[in-house]
C-alpha positions as CSV (number, residue, x, y, z in Angstrom):
1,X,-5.8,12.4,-25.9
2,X,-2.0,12.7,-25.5
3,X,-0.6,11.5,-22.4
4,X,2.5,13.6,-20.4
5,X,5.9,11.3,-19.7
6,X,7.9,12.0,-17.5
7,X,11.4,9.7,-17.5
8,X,13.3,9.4,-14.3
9,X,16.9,7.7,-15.4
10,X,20.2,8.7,-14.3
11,X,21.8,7.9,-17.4
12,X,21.3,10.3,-20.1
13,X,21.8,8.2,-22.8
14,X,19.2,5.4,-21.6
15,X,17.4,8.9,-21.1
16,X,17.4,9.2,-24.7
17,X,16.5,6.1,-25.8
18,X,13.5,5.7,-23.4
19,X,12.5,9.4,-24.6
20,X,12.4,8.1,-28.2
21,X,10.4,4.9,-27.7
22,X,7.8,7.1,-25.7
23,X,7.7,9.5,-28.6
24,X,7.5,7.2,-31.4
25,X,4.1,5.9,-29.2
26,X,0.8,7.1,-30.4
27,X,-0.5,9.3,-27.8
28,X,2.4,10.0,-25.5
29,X,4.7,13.0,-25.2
30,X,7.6,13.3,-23.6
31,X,7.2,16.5,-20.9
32,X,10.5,16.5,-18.8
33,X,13.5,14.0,-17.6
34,X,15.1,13.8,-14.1
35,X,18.3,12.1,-13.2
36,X,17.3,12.2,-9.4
37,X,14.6,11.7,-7.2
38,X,14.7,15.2,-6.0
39,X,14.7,16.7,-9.4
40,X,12.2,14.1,-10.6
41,X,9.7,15.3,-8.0
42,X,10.7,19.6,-8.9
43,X,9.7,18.2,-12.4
44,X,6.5,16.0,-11.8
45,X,5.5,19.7,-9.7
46,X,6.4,22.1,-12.7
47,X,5.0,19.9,-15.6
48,X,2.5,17.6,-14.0
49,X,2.9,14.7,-16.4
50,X,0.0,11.9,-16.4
51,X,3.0,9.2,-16.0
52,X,6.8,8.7,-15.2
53,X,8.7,5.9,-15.8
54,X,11.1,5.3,-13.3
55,X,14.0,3.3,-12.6
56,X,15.0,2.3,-9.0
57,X,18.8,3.0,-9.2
58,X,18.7,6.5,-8.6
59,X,22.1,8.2,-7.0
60,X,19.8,10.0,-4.2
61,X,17.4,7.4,-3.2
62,X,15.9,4.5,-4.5
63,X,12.8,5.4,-7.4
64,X,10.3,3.2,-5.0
65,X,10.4,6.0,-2.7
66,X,10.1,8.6,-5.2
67,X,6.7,7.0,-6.7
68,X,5.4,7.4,-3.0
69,X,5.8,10.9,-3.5
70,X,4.2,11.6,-7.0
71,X,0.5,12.1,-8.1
72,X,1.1,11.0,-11.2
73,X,0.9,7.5,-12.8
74,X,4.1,5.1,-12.5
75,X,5.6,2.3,-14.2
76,X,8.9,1.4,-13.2
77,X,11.6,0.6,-16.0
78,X,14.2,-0.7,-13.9
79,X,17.0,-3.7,-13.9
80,X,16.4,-4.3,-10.3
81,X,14.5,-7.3,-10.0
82,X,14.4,-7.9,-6.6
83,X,11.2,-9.3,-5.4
84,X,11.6,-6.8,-2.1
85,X,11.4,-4.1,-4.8
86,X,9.0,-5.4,-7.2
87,X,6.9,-5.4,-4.0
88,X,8.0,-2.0,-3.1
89,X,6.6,-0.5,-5.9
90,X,3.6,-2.1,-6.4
91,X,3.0,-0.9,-2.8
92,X,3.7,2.9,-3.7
93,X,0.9,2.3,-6.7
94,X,3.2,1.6,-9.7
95,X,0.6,0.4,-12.3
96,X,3.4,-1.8,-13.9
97,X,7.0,-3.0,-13.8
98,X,9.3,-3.2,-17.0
99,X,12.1,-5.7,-16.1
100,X,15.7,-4.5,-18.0
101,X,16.9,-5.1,-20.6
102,X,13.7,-5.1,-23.2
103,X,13.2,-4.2,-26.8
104,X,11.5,-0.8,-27.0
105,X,8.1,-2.3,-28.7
106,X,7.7,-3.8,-24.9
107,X,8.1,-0.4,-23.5
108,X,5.8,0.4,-26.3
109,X,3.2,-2.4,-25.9
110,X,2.8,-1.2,-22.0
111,X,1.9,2.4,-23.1
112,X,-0.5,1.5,-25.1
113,X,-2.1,-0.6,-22.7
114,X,-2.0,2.3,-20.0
115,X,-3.8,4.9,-22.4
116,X,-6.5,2.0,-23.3
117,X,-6.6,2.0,-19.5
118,X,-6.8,5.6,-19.1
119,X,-9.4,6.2,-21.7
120,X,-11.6,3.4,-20.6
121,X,-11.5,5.2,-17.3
122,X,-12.1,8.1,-18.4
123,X,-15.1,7.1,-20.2
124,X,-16.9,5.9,-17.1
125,X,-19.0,8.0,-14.3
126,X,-17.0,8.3,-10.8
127,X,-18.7,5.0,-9.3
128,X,-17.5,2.0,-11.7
129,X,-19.4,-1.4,-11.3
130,X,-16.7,-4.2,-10.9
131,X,-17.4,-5.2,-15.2
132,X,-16.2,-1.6,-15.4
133,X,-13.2,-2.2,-13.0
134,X,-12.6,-5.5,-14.9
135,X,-12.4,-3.7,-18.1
136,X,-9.9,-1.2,-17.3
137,X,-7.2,-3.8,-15.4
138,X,-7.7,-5.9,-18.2
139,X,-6.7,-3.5,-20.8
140,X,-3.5,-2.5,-18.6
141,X,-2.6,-5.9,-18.2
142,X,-2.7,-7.1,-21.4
143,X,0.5,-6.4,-23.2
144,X,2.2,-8.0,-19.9
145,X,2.4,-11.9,-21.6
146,X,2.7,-10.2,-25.3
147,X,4.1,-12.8,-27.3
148,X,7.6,-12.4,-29.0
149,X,8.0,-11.3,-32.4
150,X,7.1,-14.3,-35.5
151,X,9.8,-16.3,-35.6
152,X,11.9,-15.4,-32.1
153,X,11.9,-16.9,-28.9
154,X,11.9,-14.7,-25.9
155,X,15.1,-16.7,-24.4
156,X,17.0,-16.8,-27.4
157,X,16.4,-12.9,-27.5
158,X,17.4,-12.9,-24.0
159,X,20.5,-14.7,-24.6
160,X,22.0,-13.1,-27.6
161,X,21.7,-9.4,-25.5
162,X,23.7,-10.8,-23.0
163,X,26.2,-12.3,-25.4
164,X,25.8,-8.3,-26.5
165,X,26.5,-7.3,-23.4
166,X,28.8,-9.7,-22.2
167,X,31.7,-8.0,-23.5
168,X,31.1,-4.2,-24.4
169,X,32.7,-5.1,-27.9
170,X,31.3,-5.1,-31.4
171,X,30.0,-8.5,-32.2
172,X,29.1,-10.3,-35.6
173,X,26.3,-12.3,-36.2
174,X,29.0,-15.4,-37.0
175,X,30.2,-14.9,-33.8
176,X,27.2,-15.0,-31.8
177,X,25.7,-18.0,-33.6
178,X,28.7,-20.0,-32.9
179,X,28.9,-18.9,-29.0
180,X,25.5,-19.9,-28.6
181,X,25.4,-23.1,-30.9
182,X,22.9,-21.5,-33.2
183,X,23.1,-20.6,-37.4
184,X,24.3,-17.3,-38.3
185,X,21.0,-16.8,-40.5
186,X,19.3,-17.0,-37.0
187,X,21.7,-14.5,-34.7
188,X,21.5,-12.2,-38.1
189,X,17.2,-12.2,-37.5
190,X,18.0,-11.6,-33.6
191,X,20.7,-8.4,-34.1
192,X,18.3,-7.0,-36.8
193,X,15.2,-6.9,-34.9
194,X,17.6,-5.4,-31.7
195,X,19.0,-2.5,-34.1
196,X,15.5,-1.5,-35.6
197,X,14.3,-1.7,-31.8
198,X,17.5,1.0,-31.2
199,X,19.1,-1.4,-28.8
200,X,22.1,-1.4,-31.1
201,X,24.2,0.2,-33.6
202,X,25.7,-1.5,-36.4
203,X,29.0,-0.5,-38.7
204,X,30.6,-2.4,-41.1
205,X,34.0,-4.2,-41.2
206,X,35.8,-4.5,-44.4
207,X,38.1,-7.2,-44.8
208,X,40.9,-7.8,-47.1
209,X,38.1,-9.7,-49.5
210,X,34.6,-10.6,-50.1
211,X,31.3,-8.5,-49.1
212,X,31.9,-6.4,-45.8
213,X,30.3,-7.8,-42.5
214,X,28.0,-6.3,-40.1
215,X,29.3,-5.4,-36.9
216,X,26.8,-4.8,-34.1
217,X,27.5,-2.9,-30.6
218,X,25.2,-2.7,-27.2
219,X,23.7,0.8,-26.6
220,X,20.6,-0.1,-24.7
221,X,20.4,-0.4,-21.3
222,X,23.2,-1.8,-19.8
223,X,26.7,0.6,-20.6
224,X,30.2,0.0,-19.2
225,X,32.2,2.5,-17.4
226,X,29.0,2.8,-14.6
227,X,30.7,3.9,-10.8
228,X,30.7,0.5,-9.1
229,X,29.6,-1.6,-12.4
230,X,26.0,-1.8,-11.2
231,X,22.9,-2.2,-13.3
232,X,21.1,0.1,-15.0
């Protein structure tokens, strides 16, 4: 079975990138993208997706309110993580919460978990019995503590995307491992894994001798030039 998506993100080039990460997922098809809550609930009415992904920073009202107001499935994909809004959403029946900024095989990981949900509900006569129930919440939550990639600490990851971020610049993988006090063998792993993921681009820098060197630039969730610098 392929699952509808619909993506409710102001920013059309986060937009983009959450379009593709849903795409490249087995089962899952992109239907339609809002960048308000009005138009995200026009949409969810004219395509009547399974699921939409919503963030909370919307420019007409906050996406908590706008999951109130959809039939389909929710997962918010937000950088608010405000416990008043993590509770929020869980009380207008989002089925999970997807803290930014995160690789895309995170995003990944939690859709695959929601069609194993889906289908195992799907598979079962209206009245579960609770080993039913069990089943299904199981399978939702289980790519919520999915371990980091071999070899990479979540909190290193962490750290070198905000030493991405930190600046809005091109970075090299020399200068992140002497900013964070680790070797350049180490920050190269971390910015290679982040541009396969999409979260960056890289170009290359010639200079006057030697082998060019990578330079790598933040273009996932978090751009500069937002009214009033918030998150996205």
């Amino acid at each position: 079975m392929t699952y509808a998506v619909l993506i409710v993100e102001d920013d059309f080039r986060v937009a983009a990138l959450h379009a593709r990460f849903v795409e490249a997922t087995d089962g899952f098809r992109v239907v339609g993208t809002a960048d308000t809550g009005a138009a995200a609930i026009e949409q969810a009415r004219r395509h009547q997706p399974d699921l939409a992904l919503i963030d909370n920073y919307l420019p007409d009202r906050p996406g908590t309110e706008v999951a109130r107001e959809l039939s389909c499935d929710v997962i918010m994909v937000t950088a608010d993580s405000a416990a008043a809004t993590v509770r929020a959403a869980l009380s207008a029946g989002a089925l999970n919460y997807l803290v930014k900024p995160f690789a895309g095989a995170q995003l990944q990981q939690r859709l695959s978990a929601y069609a194993r949900f889906r289908d195992l509900l799907s598979g079962n006569p209206e009245n579960l019995g609770q080993a039913a129930v069990d089943r299904a919440v199981l399978a939702l939550r289980q790519a919520d503590h999915a371990p980091a990639p071999k070899g990479q600490s979540p909190v290193t990851a962490r750290l070198v995307i905000e030493q991405l971020q930190a600046g809005g610049a091109a970075v090299t993988a020399a200068s992140v491992a002497d900013t964070l006090g680790i070797s350049r063998a180490t920050a190269q792993r971390y910015l290679a894994a982040l541009a396969q993921d999409g979260q960056v681009t890289v170009t290359l820098r010639y200079g006057a001798a030697g082998r060019p060197e990578h330079q790598y630039t933040w273009c996932g969730v978090q751009l500069p030039g937002r009214p009033g610098n918030r998150p996205l």
